[in-house]
Each structure stands twice: as structure tokens, then as C-alpha cells.
VMD Tcl script that draws the C-alpha trace (Angstrom):
set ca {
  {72.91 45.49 8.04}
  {72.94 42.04 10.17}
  {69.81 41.36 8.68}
  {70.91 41.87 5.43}
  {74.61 39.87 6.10}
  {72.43 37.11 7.50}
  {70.24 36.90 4.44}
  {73.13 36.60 2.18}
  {75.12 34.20 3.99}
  {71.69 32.16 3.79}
  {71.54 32.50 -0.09}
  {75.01 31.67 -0.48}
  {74.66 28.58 2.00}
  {71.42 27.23 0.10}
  {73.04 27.44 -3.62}
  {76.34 26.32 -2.51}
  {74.41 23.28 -1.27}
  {72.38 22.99 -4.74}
  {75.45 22.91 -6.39}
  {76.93 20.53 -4.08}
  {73.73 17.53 -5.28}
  {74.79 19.01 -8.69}
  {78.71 18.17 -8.52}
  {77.62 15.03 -6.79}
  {78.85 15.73 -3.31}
  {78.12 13.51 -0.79}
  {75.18 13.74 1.41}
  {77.11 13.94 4.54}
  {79.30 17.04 3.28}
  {76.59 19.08 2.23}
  {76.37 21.11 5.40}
  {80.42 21.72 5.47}
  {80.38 22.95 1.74}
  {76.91 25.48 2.62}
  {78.74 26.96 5.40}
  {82.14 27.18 3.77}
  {80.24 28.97 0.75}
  {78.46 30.45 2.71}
  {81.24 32.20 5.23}
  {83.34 32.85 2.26}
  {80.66 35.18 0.33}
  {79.56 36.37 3.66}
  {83.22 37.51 3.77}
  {83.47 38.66 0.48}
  {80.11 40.80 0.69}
  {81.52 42.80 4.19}
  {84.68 43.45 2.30}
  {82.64 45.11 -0.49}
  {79.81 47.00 1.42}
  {80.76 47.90 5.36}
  {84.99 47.77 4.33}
  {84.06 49.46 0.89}
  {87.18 47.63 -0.64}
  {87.05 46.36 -4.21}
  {85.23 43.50 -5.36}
  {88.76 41.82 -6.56}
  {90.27 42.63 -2.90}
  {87.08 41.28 -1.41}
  {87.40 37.97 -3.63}
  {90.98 37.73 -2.99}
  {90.49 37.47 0.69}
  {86.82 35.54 0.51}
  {89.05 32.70 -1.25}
  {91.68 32.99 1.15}
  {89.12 31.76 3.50}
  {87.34 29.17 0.95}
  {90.91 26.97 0.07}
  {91.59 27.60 3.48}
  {88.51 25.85 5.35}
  {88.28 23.39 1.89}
  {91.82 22.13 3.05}
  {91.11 22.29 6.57}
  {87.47 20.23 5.85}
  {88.94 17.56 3.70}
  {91.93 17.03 6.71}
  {89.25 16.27 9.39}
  {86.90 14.64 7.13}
  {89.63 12.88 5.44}
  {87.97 13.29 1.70}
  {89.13 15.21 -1.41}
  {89.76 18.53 -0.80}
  {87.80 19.46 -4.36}
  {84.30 18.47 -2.79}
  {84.63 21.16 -0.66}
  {86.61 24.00 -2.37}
  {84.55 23.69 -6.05}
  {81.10 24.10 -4.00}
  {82.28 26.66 -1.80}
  {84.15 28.63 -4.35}
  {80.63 28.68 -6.17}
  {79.12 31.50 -4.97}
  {82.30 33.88 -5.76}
  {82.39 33.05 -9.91}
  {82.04 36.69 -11.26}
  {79.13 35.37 -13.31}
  {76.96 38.56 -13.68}
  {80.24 40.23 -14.81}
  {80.93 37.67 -17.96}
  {77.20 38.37 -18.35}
  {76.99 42.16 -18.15}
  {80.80 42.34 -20.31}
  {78.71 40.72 -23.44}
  {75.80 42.78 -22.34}
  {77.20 45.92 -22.75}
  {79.45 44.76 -25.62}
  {76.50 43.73 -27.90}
  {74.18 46.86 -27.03}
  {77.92 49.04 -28.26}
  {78.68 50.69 -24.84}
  {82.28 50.45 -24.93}
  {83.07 51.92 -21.53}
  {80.70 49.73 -19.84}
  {81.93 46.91 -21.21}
  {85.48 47.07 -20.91}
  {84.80 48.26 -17.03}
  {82.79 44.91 -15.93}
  {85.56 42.83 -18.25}
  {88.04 44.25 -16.57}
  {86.33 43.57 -13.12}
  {85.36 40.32 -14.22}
  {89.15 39.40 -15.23}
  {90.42 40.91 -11.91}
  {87.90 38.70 -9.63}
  {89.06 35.02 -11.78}
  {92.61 36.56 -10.92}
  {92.18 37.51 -7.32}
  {90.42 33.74 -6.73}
  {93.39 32.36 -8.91}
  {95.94 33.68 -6.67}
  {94.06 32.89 -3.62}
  {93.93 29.26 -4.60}
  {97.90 29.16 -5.29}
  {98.42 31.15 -1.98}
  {97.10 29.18 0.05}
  {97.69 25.69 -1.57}
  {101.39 26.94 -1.27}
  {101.15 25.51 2.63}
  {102.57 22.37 2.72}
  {99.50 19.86 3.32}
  {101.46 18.15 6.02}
  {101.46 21.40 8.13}
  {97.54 20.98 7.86}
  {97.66 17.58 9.09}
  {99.77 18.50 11.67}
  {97.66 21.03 13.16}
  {94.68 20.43 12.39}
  {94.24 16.09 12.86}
  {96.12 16.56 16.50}
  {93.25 19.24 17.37}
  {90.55 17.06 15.95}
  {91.34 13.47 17.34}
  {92.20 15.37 20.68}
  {88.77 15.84 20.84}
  {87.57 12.22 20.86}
}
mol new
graphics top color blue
foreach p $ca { graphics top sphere $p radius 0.5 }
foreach p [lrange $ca 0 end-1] q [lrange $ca 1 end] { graphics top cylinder $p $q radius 0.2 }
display resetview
């Protein structure tokens, strides 16, 4: 199982970073937005296997932790929070749902189909809300916090 949880959190880290030289992220962040993409599947894959909790539960929470390091990231590194929080989200988009909804909706299996649309709607929900909830703390209680822990470390 650690084996496995390693390997994934590799994955995610290496094609969080390819879509990082994609968006156009700066060389210097590419290690920040790996391991934020990287944690946040990580988290979002032991919600679903060990924690056997949903895949929209373990999105909710994995993006919980994405907007939440993204914000805390941008504060120390003083750069837009979006260069960290659209490559680390990357790894959660419910793409193999959108692509298994059509799937099964073109070869006529009905049940199939509505089951990974509706999956595939709850995920974009769950990461939705996540964003909102967290991007409901004030960004001057991030400062706060998180600048004072930083420059006390200089």
C-alpha cells in the first residue's frame, strides 16, 4: 500500500509539473506546484481506497488541501495564487468520468452513463465548493500567519 501511495503521489507530482511548463509556470515554482498536486491527489487517493469514502468526499477534502497550500505558496512566495492552485488542482479534474459519461452514452448503456455523469458532476461540485470554502478566509489572515512564520525564519 506505501508502495503503491508513493507511486501515485509520484505520477501526480510529474504531470502536475508537465502541466505547470504547459500553463507557463515559472521555473522556480515547478517543484511547489508537483508537490502541492502531488499531496493533494495523494490525499484524495487515501480517502478513496484505505478510508473507502466517495470519490466526491475524497475531492472535496483533496481541494481543501490544494486552495489551501496554493494560498499558503503564493503568501511566502509572494506570486499569484493561480500558478499554484490551476497546476495543483490538475490532477483532481474528473477527466476519465466526462470520458466514460459519453462512453457509455454513445455505446446506449443508460445506467452506466448516468452513474459516471453523476459522479463526474459531483467531483466539479465537491472541487467547486472546496475552492469557495477555503477562499472564504480572509487573505490577510494568511498573511498574518503565515509571512510572520516565514520571515521569522531568516
Amino acid at each position: 500500500m506505501v508502495i503503491q501511495g508513493a507511486a501515485q503521489f509520484v505520477a501526480a507530482f510529474l504531470g502536475t509539473v508537465a502541466f505547470s511548463v504547459l500553463f507557463s509556470v515559472p521555473r522556480e515554482q515547478y517543484p511547489l506546484c508537483g508537490t502541492i498536486g502531488g499531496f493533494g491527489w495523494l490525499i484524495c487517493w487515501i480517502c478513496t481506497n484505505p478510508f473507502h469514502m466517495s470519490a466526491v468526499t475524497g475531492s472535496f477534502i483533496a481541494t481543501v488541501f490544494i486552495v489551501t497550500a496554493s494560498r499558503i505558496g503564493s503568501t511566502i512566495r509572494k506570486c499569484p495564487v493561480t500558478l499554484f492552485l490551476i497546476a495543483g488542482i490538475f490532477p483532481l479534474v474528473p477527466g476519465i468520468g466526462i470520458y466514460r459519461t459519453l462512453y457509455y452514452t454513445l455505446m446506449q448503456e443508460s445506467a452506466q452513463s448516468l452513474y459516471y455523469g453523476r459522479q463526474t458532476i459531483g467531483i466539479a461540485l465537491a472541487m467547486v465548493l472546496g475552492i469557495v470554502f477555503v477562499f472564504e478566509i480572509p487573505q490577510k489572515t494568511i498573511n498574518r500567519i503565515f509571512r510572520k512564520k516565514h520571515h521569522g525564519k531568516n
